[in-house]
N, C-alpha and C positions, 0 to 999 in steps of 0.2 A: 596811635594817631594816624588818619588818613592822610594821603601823602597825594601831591598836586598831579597834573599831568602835563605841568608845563617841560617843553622843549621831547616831550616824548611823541613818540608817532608808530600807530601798529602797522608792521610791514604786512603780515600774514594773519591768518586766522590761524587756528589750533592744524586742523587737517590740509590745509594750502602746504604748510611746510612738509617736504618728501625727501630723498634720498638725492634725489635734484641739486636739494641745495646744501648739502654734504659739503663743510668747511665756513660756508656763510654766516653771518652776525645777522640774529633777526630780532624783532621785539615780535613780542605774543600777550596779548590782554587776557584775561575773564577768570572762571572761578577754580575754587580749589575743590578739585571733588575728593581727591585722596591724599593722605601726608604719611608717605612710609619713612622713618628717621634710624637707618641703620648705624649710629654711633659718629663718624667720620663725613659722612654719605646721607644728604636728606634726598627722599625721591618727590615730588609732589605728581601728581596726574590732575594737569590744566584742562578746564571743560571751558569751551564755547560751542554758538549753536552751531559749529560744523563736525565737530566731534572733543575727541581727546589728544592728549601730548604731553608725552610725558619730559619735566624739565629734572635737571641733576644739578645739586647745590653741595659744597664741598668749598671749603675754607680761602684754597688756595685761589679760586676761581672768583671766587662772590667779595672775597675780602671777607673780616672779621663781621663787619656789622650786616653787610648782607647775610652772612650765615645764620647771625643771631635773628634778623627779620624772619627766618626760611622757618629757625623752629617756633617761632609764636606762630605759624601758620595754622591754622584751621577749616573744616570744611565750610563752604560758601564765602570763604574770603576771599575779594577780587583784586586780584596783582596782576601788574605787570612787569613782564619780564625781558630784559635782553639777552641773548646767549649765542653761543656758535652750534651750529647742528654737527652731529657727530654719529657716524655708526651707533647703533648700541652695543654696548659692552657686553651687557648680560642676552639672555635667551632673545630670540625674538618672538615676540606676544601677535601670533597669527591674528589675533579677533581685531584687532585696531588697526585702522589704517595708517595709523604712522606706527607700527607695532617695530620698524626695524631702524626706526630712530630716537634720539634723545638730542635734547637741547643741554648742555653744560651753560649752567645762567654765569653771567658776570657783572648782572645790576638786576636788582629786585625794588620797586615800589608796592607796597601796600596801598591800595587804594581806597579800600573799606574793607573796615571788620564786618564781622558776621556773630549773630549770634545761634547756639545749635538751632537748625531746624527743626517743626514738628515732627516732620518723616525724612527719611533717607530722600534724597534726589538721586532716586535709578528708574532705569527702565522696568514696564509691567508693574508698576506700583503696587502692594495689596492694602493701601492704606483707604480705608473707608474713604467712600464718595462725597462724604458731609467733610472734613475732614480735609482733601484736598481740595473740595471746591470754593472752603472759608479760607485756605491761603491759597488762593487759584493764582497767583505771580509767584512763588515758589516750584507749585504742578506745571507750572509752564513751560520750566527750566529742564523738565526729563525730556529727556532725548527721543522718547518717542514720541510723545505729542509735539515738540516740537518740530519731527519730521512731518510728521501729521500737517503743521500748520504751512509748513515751508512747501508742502505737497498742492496743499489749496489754495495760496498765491500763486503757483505755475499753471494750475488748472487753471482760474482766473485768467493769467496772459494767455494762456494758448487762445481762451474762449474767444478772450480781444482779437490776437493775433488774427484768427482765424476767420471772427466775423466780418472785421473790417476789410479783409482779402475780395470776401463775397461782398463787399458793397454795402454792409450794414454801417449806420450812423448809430454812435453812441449820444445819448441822448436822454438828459435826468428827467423825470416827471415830479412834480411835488410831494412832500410828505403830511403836508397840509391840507388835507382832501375835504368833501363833502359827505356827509355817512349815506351809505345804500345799506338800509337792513336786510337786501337778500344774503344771504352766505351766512360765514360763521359771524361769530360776535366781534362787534370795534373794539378796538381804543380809542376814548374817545380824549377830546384835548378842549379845555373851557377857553375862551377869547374874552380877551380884558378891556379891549374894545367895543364890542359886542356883547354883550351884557346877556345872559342866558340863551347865547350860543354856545356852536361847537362843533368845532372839524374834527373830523376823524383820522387814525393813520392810517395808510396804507395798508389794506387786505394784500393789493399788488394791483401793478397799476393799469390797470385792465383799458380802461376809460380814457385815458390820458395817450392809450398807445393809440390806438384805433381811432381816436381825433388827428395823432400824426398821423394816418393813413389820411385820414380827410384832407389832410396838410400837404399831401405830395411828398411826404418823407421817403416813400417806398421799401425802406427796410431800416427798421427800429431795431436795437438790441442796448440793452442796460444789463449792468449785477445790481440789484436793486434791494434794499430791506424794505421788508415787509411785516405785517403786524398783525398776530389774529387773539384775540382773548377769550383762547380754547383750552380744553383741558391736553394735559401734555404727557405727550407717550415718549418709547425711545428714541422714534426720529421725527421728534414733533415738537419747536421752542415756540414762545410767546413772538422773537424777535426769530427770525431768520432772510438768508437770504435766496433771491432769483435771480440765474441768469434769463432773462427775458426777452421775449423778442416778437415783430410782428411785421410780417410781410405782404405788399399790396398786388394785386395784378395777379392770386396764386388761386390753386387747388390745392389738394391734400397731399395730393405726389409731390408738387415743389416745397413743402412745408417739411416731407417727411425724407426726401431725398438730399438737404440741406444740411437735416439734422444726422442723420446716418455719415457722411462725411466727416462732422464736429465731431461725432463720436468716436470715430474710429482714428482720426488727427490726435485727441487728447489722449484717449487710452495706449495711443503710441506713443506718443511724445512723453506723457507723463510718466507709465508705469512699463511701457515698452510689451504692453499687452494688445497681439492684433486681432482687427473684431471683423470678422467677414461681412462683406455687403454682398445684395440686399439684407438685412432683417426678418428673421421672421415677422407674419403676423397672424392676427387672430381674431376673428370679431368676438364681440363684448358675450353673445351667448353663446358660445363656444365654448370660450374661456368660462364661464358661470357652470356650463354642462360637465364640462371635465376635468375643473380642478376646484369648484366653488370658490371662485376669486378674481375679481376683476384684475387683481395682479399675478399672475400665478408663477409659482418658483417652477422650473420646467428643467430642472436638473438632477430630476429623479420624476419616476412615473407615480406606482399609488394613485392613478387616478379617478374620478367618479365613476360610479356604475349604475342610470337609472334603471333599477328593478318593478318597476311601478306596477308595469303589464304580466312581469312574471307570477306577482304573487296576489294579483286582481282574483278577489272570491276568495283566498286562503282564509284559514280559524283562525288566523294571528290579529284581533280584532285592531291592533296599535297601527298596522301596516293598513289592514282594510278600512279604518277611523279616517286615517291621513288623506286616503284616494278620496273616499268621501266628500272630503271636506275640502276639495280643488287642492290637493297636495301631490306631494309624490312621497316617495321610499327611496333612497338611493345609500351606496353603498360605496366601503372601499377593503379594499385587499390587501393586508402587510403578511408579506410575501414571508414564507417559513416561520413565523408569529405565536402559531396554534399551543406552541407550552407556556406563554407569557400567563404567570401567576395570576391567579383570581383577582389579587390585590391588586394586580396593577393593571387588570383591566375595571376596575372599579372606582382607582383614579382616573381615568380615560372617560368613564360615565361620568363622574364629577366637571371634569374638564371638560364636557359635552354641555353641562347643563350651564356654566359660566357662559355660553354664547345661544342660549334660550333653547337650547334641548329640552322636550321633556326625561329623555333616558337617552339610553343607548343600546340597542341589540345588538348581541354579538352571537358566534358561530366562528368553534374551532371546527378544522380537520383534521382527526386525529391521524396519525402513518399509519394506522388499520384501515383509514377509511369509516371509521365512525362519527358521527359528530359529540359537540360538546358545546351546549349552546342555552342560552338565555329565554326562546323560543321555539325550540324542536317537537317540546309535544302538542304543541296548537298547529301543529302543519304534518299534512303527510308524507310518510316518505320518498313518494314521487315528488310535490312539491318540496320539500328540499334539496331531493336532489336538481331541477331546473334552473332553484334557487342558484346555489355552490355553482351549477355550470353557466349560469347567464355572468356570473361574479369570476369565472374563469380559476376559480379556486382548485388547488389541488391539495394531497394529504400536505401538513407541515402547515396552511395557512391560517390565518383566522381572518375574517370578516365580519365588520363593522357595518352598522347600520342604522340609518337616521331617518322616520317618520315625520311631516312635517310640512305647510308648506314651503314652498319652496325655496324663499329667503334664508329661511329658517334652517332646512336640510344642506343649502349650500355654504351656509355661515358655518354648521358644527362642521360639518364636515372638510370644509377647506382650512379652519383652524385644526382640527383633530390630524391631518393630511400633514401638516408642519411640525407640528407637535411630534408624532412619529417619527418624521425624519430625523429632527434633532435627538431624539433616544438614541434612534438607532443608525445614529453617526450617516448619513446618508448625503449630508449636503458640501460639499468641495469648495471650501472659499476662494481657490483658482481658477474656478471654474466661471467665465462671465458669459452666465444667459442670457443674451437683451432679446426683448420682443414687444410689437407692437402689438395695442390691444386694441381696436376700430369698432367703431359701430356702436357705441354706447347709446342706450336710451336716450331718446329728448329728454324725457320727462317722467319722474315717478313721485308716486303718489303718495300725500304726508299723511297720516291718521291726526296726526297731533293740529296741521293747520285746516285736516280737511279739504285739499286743495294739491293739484299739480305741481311740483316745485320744477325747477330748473336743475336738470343732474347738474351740469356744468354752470350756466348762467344767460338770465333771459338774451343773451346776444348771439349763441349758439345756429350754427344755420343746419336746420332739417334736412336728410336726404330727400332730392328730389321724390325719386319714386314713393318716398313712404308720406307726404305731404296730403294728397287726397284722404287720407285716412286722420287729419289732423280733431276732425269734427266727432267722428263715430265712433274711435278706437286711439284715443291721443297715447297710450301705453303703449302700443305696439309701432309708433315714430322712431323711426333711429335718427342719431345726430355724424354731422360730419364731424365726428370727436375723435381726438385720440391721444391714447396714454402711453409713453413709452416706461418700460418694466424692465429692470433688472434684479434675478435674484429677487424676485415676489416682493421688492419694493418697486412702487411705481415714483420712478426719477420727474417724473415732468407730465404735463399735457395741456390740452390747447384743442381746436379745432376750427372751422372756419365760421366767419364770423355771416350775420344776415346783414345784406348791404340794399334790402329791395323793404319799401317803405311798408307795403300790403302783407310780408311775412311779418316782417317787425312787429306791426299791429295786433294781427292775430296773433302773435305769439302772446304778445300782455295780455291781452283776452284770456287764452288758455291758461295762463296763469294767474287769473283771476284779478289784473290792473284795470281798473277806469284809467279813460286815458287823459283824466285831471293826474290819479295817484302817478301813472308814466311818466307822464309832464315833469313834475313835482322833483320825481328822483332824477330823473336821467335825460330832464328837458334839453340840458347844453350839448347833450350828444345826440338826441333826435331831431334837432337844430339844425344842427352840423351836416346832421345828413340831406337834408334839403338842396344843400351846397354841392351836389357833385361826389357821390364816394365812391371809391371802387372798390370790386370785388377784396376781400383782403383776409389772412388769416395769422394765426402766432400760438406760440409754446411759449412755455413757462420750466425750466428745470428747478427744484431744491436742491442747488448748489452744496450744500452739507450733506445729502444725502449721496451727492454724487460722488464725495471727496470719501464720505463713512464707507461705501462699501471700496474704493480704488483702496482704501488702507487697512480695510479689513477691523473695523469697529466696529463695537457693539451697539452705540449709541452715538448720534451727531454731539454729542458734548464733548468728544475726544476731539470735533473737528472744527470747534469753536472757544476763540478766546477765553470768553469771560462770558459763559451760560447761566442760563437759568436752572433750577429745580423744579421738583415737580406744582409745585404751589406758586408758580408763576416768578418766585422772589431768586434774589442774588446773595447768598450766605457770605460773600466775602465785602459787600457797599451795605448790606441789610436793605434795600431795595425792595419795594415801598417803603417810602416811609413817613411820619407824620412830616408835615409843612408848616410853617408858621403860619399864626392867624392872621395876620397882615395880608400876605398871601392870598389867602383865602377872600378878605373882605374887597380886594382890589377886582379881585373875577365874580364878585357878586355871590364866593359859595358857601354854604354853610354846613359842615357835617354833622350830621345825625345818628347817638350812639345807637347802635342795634343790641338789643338784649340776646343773650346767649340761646335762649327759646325761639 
């Protein structure tokens, strides 16, 4: 039977109590993660989310019926306990923080039973992902996701702490929006009201901030949920959140010198890791030339090699095909490489053609100095040797090589570049790389709409100097964008926004708006701008991604409550799920079976 909590009161948490309070009477709440019962002597080990503590039950101390409470104990049963802290008697347990103490109970309540769990509640789970994520309130209880979670509440204050110091107003925007189908796909939400309407959720609140600019806010900053109905990778949910922010009166320097600060506050505060200011940075084809990666992990080299010019005219028709046909050839170097098995450079061509490789060329060098290569007898051996030296190869390497144009060449090979590393143990998770990436494209080109898209989004302001060219060469426009990168995740980006009516315009143009469709979408903020706006710009971070790499996760679902899977749904709610027809006829909707075909 569960026993009340009337006239009790927890003094401490599990780990609060220390050597400190040596002789003191405390009470301590939470679960039973361990029950060792040496005959005379029950030991349990108390879990709450601050750690462990271990309490000592014995007859003399507890009385009869508390003893007998101590052995129906079990793991996940929640008691509370009072006792006096005492040296411990036996060894002292280095690994725990209260390792050199013990509580001696002298009242026990049961508070709830427990029935055995599916899995052990320890730390590094190896219990299947489907598995803990169907009793995800059980998974929440291990101690290291709950550091995990305790870790990104603090990031969250610091982010406040910190914003509000520099004069940022926190400040909600709706969840209730109007849909803009540029970007990824809605959620959308039916009005019962409105009758075959429908507001959409929050992509992020793009729109809403940049009207407080119009509003005199001069610096927004929200943690805000946001909504996109994408397909989902490791650090990519249906629901996630932004700290977000937009600031009036700026350029890129105050944008980017604001956030360099935050960064360096939180990763102090939080993980007691310091990050040097300035930043590197990088423009966007830079970073595409030498690491094929708008993000690029820059904690190891491996980096591009265009060979384009080296082997222009060679027999190797796949290389000479690519130049042809407005591509290039480029290459990468894993350094001492050259004896890696046939096999497993044939997974690596595999794994080439998964990011639209047609193949892969490769070339070892052998420690004679010979080669060994997928391509050696279509080229002479002057041209291979230019090849090997423009590639900076020596004996012991092998060299990889990717045909293609250039989207294409930079895609295999900046995933093939990562893929290596991780083989070959090369990436240092203590290690935090940040770097800025700038200068990204306006604008690149869809096959599928046929049409310019917005890398970023039609509000985007063009670099001055590359603006003349918006008519005659709209590809080669750079944006005042930028992405901040850590560890070849890219954490945030933003860039400054167009606040002059005549770019605005032309910009819907170039992306193919009549300025009815403009109207239409984004009339209440081209309105707004009539009104007086100033110059203004803002970043956006994935707050989960920023929390996954400070804890060293594999996937932002370590760094979230109650995630999703890959199929959008919630294994522990069943989320989606059917609604009553009621329901349904109230919002006017009717669903229509789809056949499996």
């Amino acid at each position: 039977m569960a026993e009340s909590m009337k006239g009790l009161h927890r003094s401490h948490r599990c780990t609060e109590v220390s050597n400190q309070n040596i002789g003191e009477t405390v009470t301590v709440m939470g679960w039973v993660q361990k029950r060792r019962n040496l005959g005379s002597l029950i030991f349990i080990d108390l879990r709450d989310r601050s750690g462990i503590l271990q309490l000592v039950f014995n007859e003399e101390s507890v009385g009869k019926e508390g003893y007998e409470k101590a052995e129906r104990l079990r793991s996940e049963y929640v008691i509370a306990v009072t006792g006096k802290v005492e040296k411990r008697s036996a060894a002292v347990n280095e690994s725990l923080k209260t390792g050199d103490i013990e509580v001696i109970a002298t009242d026990i309540r049961i508070l709830s039973e427990a029935e055995t769990p599916p899995f052990q509640i320890e730390e590094n789970s190896q219990t299947k992902d489907e598995v803990r994520l169907k009793y995800r309130y059980l998974d929440l209880r291990r101690p290291d996701i709950q550091k995990n979670l305790m870790l990104r509440s603090k990031v969250a204050y610091l982010m406040r702490d910190f914003m509000a110091k520099e004069g940022f107003l926190e400040i909600e925007t709706p969840m209730l929006c109007k849909s803009t189908p540029e970007g990824a796909r809605d959620y959308l939400v039916p009005s019962r009201v409105h009758p075959g309407h429908f507001y959409a959720l929050p992509q992020s609140p793009q729109l809403y901030k940049q009207l407080l600019m119009c509003s005199g806010y001069d610096r927004y900053f929200q943690i805000a949920r946001c909504f996109r109905d994408e397909d989902l990778r490791a650090d990519r949910q249906p629901e996630f959140t932004q700290a977000d922010m937009e600031l009036a009166f700026v350029d890129v320097e105050d944008v980017l010198d604001v956030n360099e600060r935050l960064l360096k506050y939180i990763f102090k505060e939080a993980i007691g890791v310091d990050v040097t200011l300035p930043l590197p940075r990088m423009p966007w084809q830079e970073a595409m030339d030498r690491f094929g990666s708008d993000k690029p992990d820059t904690r190891f080299g491996m980096e591009l090699c265009d060979v384009s010019k080296v082997v222009e005219g060679c027999g190797f028709s796949v290389f000479t095909g690519a130049l042809e046909n407005g591509g290039s050839v480029r290459g990468i170097n894993a350094k001492g490489q050259a004896g890696m098995p046939r096999k497993k450079i044939d997974k690596l061509v595999e794994f080439a053609k998964g990011y639209g490789a047609k193949g892969l060329a490769y070339l070892a060098v052998n420690e004679d100095g010979t080669y060994k290569s997928s391509f050696a007898k279509f080229m002479t051996e002057d041209e291979l040797k230019a090849l090997v030296s423009a590639m900076q190869g020596e004996p012991g390497d092998l060299l990889l090589f990717a045909a293609d144009k250039n989207k294409i060449v930079w895609n295999v090979l900046g995933a093939l570049r990562l893929e290596l590393a991780k083989e070959l143990d090369l990436l240092d998770p203590n290690q935090y790389n940040f770097l800025w990436v700038t200068e990204f494209p306006l604008l690149e080109w869809s096959d599928e709409e046929n049409r310019f898209m917005a890398m970023h989004h039609p509000f985007t302001m063009p670099m001055e100097e590359d603006w003349d060219k918006i008519d005659s060469d709209p590809g080669s426009v750079r944006a005042k964008a930028y992405d901040i990168v850590l560890n070849g995740t890219e954490l945030g980006g933003g860039s400054v926004r167009i606040h002059q009516d005549d770019i605005q315009e032309k910009m819907f143009e170039v992306l193919g708006f009549t300025k009815e469709r403009a109207h239409e979408q984004f009339g209440f903020l081209l309105d707004a701008f009539k009104y007086g706006v100033p110059p203004h710009a803002g970043l956006a971070y994935g707050l989960d991604r920023l929390v996954m790499h400070m804890v060293h996760a594999d996937s932002i679902r370590d760094v979230i409550a109650f995630p999703k899977v890959k199929d959008a749904s919630c294994l522990m709610t069943q989320a989606p799920g059917i609604v009553d027809k009621k329901q349904l006829e109230e919002l006017g909707l009717e669903v229509e079976e789809v056949s499996e075909e």
